[in-house]
MARVO-704729 format. One record per residue: residue number from 1; z, x, y of N, C-alpha, C, CB in turn. Coordinates in steps of 0.001 Angstrom, whole numbers. Each point is the difference from the previous one (the first is absolute). Last residue first. Glycine has a CB too. Example, Ala and Ser with C-alpha at 12.3 -4.5 7.8 and 13.67 -1.06 7.14 Angstrom:
<nodes>
  nr    n_zz    n_xx    n_yy   ca_zz   ca_xx   ca_yy    c_zz    c_xx    c_yy   cb_zz   cb_xx   cb_yy
   2    7080   12850   -2250      60     820    1190     730    -770    1090   -2145    1184    -628
   1    2075    -894   -5092       0    -890    1190       0     900    1200    1246   -1892   -1173
</nodes>
This chain:
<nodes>
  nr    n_zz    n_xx    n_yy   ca_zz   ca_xx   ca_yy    c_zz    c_xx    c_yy   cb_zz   cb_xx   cb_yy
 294   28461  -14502    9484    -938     751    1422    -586    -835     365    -481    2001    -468
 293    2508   -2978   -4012     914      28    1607    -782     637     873    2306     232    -785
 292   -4248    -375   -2785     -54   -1417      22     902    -343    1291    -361    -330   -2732
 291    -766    5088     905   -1302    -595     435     179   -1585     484   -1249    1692   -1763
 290    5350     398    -688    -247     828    1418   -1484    -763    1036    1014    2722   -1617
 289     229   -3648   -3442     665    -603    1462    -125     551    1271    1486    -592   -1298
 288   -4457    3014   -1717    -565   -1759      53     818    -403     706    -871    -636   -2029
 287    2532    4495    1375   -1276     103     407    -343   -1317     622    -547    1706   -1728
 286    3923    -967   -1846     431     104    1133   -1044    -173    1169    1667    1308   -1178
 285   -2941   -1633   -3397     720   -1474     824    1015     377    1141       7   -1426   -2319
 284   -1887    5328      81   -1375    -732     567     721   -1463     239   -2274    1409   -1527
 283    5128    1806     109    -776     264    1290    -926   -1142     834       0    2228   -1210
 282    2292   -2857   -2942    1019    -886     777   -1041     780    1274    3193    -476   -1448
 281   -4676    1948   -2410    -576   -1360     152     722    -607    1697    -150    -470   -3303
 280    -890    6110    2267     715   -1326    -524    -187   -1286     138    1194    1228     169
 279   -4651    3189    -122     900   -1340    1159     833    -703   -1106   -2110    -819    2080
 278   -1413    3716   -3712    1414     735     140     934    -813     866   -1072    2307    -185
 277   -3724   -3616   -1630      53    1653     531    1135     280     336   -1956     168     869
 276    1865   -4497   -2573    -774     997    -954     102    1849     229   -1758   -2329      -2
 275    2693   -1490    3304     961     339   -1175     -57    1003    -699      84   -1783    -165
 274   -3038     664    3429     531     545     443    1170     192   -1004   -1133    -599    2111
 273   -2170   -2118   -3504    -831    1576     -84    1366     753    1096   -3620    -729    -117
 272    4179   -3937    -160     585     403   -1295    -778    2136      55     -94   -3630   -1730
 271    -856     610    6237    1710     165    -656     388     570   -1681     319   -2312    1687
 270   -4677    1181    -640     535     989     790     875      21      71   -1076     149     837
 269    -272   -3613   -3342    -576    1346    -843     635     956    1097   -2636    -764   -1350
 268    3560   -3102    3053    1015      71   -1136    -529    1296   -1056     577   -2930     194
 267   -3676    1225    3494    1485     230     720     370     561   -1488     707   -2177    2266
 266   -4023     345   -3615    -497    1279     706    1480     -35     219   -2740     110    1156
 265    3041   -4225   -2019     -81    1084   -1670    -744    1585     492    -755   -2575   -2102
 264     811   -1015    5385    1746     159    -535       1    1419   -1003     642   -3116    -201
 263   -4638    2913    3796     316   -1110   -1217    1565     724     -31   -2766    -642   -1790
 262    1412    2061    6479    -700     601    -956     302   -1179   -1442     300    2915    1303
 261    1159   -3071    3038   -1506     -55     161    -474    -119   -1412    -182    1436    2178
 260    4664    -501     195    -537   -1503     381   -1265    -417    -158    1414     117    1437
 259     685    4009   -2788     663   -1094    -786    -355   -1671     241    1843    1884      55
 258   -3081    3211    1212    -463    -675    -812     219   -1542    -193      52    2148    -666
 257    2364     965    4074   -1158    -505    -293   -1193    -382    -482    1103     423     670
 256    3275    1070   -2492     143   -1334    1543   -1214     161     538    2513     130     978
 255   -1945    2909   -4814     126    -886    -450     614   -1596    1489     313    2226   -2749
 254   -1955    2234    3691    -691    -753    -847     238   -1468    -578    -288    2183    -286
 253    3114     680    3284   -1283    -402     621   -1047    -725    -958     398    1983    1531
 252    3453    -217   -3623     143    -976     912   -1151    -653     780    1951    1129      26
 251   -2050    2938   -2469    -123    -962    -800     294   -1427     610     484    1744   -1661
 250    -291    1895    4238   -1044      17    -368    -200   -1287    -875       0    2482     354
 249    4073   -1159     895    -369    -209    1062   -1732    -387      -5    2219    1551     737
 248     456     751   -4263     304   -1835     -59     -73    -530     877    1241     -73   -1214
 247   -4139    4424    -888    1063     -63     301     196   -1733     509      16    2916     454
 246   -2830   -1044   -4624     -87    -408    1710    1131    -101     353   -1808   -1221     154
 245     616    2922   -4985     670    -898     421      86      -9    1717    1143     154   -2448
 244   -5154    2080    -871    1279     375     727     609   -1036     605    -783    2002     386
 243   -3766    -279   -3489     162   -1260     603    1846     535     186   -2428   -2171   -1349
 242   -1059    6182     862     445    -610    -956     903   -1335    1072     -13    2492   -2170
 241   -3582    -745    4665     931     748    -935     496   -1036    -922     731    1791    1668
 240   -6139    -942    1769    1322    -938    -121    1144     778   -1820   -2061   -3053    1510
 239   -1690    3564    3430     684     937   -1495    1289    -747    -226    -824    2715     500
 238   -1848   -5553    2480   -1011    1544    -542     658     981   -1013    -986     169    2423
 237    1909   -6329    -724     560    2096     -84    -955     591    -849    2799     -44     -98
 236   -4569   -4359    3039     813     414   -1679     649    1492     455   -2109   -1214   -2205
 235     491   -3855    5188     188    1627    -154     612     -36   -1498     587     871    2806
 234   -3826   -4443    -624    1635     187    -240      63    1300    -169     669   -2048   -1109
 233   -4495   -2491    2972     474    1408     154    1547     379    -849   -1383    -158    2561
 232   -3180   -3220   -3807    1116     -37     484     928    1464     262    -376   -2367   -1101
 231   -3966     415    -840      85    1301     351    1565     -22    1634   -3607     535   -1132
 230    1926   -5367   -1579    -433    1400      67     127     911    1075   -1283    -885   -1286
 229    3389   -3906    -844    -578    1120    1475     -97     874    -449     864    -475    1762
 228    -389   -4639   -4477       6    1527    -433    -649     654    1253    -276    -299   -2756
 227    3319   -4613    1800   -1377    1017      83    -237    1560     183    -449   -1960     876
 226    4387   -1002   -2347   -1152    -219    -907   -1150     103     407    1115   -1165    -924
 225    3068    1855    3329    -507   -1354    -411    -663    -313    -495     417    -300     959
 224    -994    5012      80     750    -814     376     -53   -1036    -149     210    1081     921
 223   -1406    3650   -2881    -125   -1086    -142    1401    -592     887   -1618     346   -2379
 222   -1294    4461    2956    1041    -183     -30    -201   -2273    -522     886    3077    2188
 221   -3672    2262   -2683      -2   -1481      24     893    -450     200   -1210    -161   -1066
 220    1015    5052    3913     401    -531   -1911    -589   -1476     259    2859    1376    -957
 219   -2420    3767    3505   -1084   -1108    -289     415    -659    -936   -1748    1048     594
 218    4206    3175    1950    -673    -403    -631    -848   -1305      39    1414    1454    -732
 217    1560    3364    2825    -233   -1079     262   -1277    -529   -1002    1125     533    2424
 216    2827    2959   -3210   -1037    -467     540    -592   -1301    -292    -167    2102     133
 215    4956    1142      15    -572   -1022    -349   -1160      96     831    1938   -1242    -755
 214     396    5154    1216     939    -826    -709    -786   -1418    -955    1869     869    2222
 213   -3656    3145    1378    -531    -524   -1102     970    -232   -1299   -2042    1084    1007
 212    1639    -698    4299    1158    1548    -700    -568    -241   -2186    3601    -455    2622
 211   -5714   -2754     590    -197    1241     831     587    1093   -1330     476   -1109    3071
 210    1119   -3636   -3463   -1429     364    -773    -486    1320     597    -784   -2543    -363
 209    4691     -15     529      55    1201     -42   -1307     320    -384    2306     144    -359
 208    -536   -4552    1304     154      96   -1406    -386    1843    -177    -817   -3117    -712
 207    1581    1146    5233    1327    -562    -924    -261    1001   -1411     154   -3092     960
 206   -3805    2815    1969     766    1266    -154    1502    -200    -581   -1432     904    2006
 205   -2271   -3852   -2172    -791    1686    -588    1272     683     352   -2991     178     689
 204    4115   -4451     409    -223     420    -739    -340    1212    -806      72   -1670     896
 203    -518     535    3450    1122     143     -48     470     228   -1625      42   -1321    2366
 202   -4370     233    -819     137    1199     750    1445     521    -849   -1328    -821    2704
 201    -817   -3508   -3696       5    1189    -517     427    1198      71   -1066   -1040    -111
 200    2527   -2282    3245     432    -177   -1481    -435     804    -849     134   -1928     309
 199   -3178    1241    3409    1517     363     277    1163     291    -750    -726   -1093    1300
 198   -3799   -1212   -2082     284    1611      47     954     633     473   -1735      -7      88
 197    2740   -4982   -1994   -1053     672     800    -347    1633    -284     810   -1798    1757
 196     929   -2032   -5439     106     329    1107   -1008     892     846    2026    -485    -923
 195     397   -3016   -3299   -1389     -66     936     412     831    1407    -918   -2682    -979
 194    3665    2847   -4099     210    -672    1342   -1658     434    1069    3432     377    -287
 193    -426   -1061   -4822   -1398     -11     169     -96     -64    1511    -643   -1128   -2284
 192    4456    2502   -2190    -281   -1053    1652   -1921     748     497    3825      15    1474
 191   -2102     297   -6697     469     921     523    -526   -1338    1629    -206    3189   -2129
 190     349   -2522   -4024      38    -815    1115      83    1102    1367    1259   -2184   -1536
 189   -2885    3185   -3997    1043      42    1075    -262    -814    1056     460    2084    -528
 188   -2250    -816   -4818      91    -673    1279     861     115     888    -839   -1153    -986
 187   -1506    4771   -2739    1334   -1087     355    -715   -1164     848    2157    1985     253
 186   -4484    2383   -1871    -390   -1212   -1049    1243   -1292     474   -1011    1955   -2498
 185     697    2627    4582     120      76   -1493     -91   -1464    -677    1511    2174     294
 184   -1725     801    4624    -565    -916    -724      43      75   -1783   -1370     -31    2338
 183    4772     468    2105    -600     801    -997   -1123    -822    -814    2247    1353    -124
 182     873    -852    5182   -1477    -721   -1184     -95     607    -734   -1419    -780    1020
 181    6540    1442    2328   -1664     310    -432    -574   -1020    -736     328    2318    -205
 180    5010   -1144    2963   -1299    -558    -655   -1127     251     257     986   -1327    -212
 179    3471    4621     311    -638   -1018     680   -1242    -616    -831     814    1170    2173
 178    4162    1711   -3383   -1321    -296    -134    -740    -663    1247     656    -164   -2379
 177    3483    3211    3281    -311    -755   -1362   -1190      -9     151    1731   -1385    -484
 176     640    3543    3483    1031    -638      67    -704   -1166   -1416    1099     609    3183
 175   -3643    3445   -1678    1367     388      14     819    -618    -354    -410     885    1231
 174   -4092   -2477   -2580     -45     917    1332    1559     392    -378   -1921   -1282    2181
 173   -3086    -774   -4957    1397     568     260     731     680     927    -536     -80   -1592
 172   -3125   -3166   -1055    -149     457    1350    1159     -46     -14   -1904    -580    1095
 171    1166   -2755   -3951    -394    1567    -304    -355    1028    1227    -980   -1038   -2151
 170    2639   -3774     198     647     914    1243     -86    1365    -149    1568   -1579     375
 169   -4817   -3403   -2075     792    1274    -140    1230    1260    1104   -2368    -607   -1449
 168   -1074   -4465      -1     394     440    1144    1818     803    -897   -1812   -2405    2313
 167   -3782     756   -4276    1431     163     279     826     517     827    -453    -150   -1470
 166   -5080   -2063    -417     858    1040     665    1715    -594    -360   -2167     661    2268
 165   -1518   -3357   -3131    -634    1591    -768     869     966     508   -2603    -384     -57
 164    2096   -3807    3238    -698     290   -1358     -17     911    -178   -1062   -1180    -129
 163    4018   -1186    4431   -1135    1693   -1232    -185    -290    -891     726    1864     298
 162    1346   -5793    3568    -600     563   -1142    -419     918    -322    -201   -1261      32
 161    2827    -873    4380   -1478     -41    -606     131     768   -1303   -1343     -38    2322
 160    4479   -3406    1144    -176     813    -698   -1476     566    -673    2263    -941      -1
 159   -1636    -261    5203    1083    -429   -1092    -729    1032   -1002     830   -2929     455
 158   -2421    2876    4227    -555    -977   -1225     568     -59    -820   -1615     206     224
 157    2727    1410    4997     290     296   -1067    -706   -1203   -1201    2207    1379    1325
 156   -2195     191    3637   -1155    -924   -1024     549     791   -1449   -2754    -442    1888
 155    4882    2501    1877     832   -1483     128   -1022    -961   -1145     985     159    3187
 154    -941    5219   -1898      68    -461   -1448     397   -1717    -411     766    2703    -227
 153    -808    -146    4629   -1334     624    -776    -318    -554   -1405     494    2155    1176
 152    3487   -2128    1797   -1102   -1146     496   -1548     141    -766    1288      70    2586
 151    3241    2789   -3246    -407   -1163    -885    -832    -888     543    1876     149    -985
 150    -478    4362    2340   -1322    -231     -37    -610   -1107   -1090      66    2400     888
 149    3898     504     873    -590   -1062    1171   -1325    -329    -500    1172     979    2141
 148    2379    1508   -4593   -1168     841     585   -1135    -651    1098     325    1120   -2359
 147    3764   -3712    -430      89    1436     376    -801     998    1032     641    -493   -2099
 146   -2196   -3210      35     793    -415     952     677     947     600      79   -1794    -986
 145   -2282    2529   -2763   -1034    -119     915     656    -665    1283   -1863    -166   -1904
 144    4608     871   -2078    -375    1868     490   -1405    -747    1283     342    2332   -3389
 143    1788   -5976     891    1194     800     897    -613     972     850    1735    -129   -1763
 142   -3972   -3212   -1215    -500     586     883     937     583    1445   -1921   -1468   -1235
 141     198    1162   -4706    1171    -219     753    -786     350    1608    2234     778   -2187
 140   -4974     484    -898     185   -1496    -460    1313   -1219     731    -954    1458   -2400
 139      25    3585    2344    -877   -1041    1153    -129    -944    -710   -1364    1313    1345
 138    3368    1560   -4011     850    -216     955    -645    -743    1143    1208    1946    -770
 137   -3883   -2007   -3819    1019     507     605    1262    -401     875   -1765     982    -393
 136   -2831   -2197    -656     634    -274   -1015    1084     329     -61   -1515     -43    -777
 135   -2918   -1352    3607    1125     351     274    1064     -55   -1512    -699    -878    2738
 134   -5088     479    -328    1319    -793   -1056    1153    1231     262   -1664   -1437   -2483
 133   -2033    -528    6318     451    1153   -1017    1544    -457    -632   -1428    2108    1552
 132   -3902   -3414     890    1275    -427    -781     716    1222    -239    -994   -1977   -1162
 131   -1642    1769    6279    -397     593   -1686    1545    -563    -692   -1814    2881     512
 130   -1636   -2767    4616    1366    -661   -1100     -50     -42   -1604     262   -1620    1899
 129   -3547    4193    2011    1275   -1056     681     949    -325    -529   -1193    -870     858
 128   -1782    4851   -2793     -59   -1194     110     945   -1043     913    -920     837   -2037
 127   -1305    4519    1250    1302    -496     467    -157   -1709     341     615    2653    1080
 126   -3399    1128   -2872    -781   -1357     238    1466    -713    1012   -2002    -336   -2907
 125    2868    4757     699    -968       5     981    -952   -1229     911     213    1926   -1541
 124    3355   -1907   -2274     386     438    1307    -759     534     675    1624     156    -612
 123   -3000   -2198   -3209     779   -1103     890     765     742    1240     447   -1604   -2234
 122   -3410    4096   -1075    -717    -625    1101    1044    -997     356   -2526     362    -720
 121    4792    2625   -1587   -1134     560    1301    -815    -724     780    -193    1537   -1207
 120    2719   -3307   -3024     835     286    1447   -1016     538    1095    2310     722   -1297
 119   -4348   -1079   -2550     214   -1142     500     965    -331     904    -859    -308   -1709
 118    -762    4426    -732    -749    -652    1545      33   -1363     -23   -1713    1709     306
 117    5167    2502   -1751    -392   -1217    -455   -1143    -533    1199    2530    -447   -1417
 116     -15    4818    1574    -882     168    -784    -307   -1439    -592     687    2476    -303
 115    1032   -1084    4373     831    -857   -1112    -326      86   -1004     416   -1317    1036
 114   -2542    3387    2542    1353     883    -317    1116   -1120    -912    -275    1716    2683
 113   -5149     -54   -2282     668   -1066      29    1286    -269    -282   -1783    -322    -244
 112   -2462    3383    2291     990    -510   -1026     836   -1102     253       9    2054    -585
 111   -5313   -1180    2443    1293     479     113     863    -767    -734    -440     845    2014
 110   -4319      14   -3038     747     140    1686    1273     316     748   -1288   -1333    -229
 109   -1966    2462   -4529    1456    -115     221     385      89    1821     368    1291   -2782
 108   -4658   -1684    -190     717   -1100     -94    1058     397     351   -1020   -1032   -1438
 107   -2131    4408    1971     840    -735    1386    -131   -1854    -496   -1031    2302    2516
 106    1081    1162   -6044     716     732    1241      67    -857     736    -632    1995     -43
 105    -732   -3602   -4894    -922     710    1399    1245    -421    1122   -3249    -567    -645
 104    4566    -687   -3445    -795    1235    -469    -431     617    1427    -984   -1028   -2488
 103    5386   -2874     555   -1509     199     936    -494    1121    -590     583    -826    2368
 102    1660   -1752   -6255     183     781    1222   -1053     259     638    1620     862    -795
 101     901   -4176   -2939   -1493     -79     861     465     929    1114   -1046   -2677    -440
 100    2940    1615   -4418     296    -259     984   -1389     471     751    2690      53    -471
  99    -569   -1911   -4727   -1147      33    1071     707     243    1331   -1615   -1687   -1266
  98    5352    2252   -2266    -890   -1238     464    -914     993     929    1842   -2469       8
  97    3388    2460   -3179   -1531     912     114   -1085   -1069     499     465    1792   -2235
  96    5563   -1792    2819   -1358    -688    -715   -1073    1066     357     581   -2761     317
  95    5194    2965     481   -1214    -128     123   -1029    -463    -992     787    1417    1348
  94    3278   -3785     -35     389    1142    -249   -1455     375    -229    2560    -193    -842
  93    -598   -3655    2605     275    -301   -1614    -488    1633    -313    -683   -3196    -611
  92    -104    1747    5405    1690    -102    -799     -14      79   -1347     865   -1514    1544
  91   -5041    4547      79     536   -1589     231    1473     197    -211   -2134   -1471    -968
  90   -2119    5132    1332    1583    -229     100     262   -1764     -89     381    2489    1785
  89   -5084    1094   -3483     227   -1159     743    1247    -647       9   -2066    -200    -348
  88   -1557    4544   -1439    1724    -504    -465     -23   -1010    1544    1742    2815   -1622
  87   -7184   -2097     577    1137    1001      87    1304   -1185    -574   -1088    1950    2480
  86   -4176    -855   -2347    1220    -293   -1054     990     384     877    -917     473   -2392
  85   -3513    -550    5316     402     238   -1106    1402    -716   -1112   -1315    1881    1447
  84   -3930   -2046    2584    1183    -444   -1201     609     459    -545    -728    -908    -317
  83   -1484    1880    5324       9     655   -1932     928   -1134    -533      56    3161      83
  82   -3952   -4142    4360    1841     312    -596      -8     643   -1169    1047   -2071     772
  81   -5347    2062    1453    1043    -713    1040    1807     146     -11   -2107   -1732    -232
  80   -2048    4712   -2064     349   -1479      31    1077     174     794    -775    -965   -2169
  79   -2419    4848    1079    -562   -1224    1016     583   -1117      46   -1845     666    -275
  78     837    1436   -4307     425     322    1177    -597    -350    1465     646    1493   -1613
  77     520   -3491   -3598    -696     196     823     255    1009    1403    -465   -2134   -1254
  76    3017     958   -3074    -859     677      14   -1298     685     957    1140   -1139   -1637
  75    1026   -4332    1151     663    1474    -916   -1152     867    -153    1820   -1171   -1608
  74   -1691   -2073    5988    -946     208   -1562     327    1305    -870   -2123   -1114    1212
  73    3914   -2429    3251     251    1015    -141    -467      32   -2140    2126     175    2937
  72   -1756   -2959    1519    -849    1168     219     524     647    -929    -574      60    2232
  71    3199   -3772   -1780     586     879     435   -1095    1297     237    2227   -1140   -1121
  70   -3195   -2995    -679     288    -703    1483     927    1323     604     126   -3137    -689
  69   -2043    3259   -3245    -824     -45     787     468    -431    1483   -1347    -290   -2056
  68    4200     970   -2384    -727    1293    1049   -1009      11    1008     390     907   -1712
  67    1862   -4957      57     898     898     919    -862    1494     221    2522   -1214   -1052
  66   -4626   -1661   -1902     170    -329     937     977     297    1364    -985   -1044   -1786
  65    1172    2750   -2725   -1453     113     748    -294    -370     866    -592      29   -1242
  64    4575    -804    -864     -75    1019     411   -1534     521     731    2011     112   -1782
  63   -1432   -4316    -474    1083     -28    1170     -17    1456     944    1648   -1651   -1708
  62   -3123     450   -2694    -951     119     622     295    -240    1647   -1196    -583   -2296
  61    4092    2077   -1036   -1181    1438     215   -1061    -940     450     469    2088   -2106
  60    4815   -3790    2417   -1326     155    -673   -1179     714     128     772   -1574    -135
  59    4874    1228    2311   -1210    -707      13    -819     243   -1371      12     197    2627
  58    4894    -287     553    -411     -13   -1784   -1269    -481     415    2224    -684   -1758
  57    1351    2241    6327   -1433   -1275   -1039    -358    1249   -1235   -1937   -1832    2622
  56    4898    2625    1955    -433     189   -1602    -116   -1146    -741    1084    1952     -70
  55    -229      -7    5828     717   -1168   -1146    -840     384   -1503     422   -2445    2077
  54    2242    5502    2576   -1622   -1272    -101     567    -143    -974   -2507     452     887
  53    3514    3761    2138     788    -941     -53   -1219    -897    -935    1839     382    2491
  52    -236    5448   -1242   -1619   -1779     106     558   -1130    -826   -2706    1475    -311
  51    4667    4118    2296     539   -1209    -672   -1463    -952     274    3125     293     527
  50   -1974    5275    -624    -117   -1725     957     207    -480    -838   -1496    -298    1595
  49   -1129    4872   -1583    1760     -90    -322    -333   -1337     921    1813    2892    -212
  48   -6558   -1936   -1901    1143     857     899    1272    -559    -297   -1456     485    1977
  47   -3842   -2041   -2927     644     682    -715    1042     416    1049   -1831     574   -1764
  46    -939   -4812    3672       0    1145    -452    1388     380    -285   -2049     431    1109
  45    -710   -5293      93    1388     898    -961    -810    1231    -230    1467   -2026   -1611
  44   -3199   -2302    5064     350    1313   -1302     741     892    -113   -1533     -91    -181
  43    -122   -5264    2739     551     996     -76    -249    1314   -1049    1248   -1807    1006
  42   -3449   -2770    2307     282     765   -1080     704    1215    -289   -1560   -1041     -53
  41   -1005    -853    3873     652   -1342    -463     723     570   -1579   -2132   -2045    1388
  40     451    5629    1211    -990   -1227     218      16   -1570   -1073   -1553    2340     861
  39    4493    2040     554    -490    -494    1132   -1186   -1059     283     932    2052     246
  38    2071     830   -3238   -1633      80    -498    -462    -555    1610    -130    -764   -3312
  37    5090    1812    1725    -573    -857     396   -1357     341     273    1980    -791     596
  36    1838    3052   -4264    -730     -40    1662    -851   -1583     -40    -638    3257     353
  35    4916    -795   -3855    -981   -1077     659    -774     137     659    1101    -903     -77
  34     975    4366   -3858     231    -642    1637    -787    -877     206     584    1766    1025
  33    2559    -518   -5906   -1220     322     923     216    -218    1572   -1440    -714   -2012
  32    3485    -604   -3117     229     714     540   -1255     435     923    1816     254   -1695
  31    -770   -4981     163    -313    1101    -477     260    1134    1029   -1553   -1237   -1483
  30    3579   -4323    -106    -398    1395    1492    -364    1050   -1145    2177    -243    2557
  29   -1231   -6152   -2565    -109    1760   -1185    -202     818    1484   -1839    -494   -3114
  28    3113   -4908    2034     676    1185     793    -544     972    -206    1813    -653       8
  27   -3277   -3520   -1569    -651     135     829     804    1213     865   -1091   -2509    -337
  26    -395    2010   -4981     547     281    1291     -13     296    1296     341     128   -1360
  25   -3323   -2183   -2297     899     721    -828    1726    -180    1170   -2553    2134   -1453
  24   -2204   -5228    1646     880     944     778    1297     201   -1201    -747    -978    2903
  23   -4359    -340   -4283    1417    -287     106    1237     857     486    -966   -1157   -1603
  22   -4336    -596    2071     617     756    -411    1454      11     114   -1942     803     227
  21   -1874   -3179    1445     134    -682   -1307     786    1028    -523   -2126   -1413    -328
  20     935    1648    5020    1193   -1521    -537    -255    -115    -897     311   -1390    1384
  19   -1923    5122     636     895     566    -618     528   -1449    -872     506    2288    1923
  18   -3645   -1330    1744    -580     143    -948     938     614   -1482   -1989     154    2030
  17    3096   -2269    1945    -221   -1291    -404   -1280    1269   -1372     515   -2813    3010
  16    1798    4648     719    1018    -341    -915    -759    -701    -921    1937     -64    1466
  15   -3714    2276    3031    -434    -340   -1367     949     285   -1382   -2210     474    1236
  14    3779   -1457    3714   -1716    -574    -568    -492     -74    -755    -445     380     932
  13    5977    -158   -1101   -1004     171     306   -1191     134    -177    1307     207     405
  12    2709   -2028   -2349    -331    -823    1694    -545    1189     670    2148   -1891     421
  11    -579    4342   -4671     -71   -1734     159      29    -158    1493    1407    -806   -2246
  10   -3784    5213    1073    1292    -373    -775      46   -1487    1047    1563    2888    -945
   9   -5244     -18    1386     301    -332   -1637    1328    -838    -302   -1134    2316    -575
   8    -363     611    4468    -425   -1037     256     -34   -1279   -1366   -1206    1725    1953
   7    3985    2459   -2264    -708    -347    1443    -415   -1594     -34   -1111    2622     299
   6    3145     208   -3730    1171     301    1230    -583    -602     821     988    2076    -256
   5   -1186   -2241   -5453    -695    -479     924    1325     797    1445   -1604   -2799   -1749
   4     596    3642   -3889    1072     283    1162    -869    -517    1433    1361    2441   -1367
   3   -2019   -3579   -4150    -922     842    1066    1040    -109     847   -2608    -455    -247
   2    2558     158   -5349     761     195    1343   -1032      52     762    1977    1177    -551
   1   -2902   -2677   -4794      92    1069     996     511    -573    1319   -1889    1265   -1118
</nodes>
């Protein structure tokens, strides 16, 4: 059986550790609902139109008992804290059926939560001084932050970092082609790792359109040099389309700032996924000379 975690359950938080013998299914999933903030270190999911963001663990019925206690909550009883039910649970690999945990009492709902994730909520309410954030994209290049006066923000750059379990897709579609995304489907991908301020977030949240709700903002393990940072910042796309050849201003940006970071054999998978999707070869060695004369 499934349980759908959104709060305090899901990895690098307090009580994650009643989960470390269970096996994270997926750490991308959303159910249909709303968030609020409880206001007392904890969150809940109520029934409505939205979006809830969190992760899915495979557990055991004695696993489950223990989640109901730590959720108040006794099949049948009235007077409980949360309802358990069955519900359909979205991932990249397409939906699943899993345990979920809804509030019950009215004033668990302080106030919502307009990312419907509370691990963004609480990092943009805790607003930290300096936060990792991986980059897989076009901020991997740093034309567009020079552009926008705001490459002083991005000078602690840490080189290349690592996804486990993921892939970097151009699923996010606009007029002139694709743009890049995460998909979690079991890949690896590479992507730049750069140490920055709140300043940088700022600029971010809105590069990547998170307001108009193009991409939102996320949490990933990221591996560098063979150590492993947690809850590293990156954005994903929210409605993502069938994968679309990027236009060659885009693909450029990628493939030049990747190139001084990322392994040979990453580089050479992104250059061949631009083939694949419709680039001629001589494009993409036009690109690259172009990236070596600038």
């Amino acid at each position: 059986m499934n349980v759908f975690v959104y709060g305090t359950l899901r990895r690098h938080e307090e009580n994650h550790s009643l989960l470390k013998d269970a096996q994270l299914q997926y750490e991308q999933a959303w159910i249909e609902g709303k968030l609020y903030d409880t206001n007392k270190g904890y969150p809940a999911l109520k029934e409505g139109e939205g979006t809830v963001y969190g992760e899915v663990y495979k557990i055991n019925e004695e696993l489950l008992v223990k989640l109901d206690e730590i959720e108040d909550y006794i099949e049948g009883r009235e007077g409980n804290l949360y309802n358990r039910q069955f519900q359909k649970v979205n991932t990249d690999q397409g939906p699943i059926e899993a345990f979920v945990y809804y509030g019950l009492e009215e004033k668990m709902f302080q106030s919502e939560i307009s990312s419907g994730d509370w691990k963004v909520h609480r990092f943009i309410h805790e607003k930290p001084q300096r936060i990792l954030y991986f980059a897989y994209g076009s901020c991997m290049d740093d034309a567009r932050f020079k552009l926008a006066k705001v490459e002083h923000h991005f000078k602690a750059c840490m080189g290349a970092g690592t996804l486990n379990g993921y892939s970097m897709r151009y699923l996010f579609k606009v007029d002139d082609g694709g743009r890049g995304d995460i998909i979690e489907d079991g890949g690896n991908m590479e992507g730049v790792v750069y140490d920055v301020p709140q300043a940088a977030v700022e600029y971010l949240f809105t590069r990547e359109g998170v307001a108009p709700g193009w991409y939102r903002a996320a949490f990933v393990d990221v591996t560098i040099g063979g150590d492993v940072y947690q809850d590293v910042l990156t954005f994903i796309v929210k409605t993502k389309f069938d994968e679309v050849l990027p236009p060659e201003h885009y693909a450029q940006e990628i493939l030049r700032g990747s190139l001084p970071h990322v392994s040979a054999a990453y580089h050479s998978k992104l250059q061949q996924q631009l083939i694949d999707l419709g680039m001629v070869e001589e494009q993409v060695k036009s690109l690259l000379k172009e990236r070596e004369s600038s």
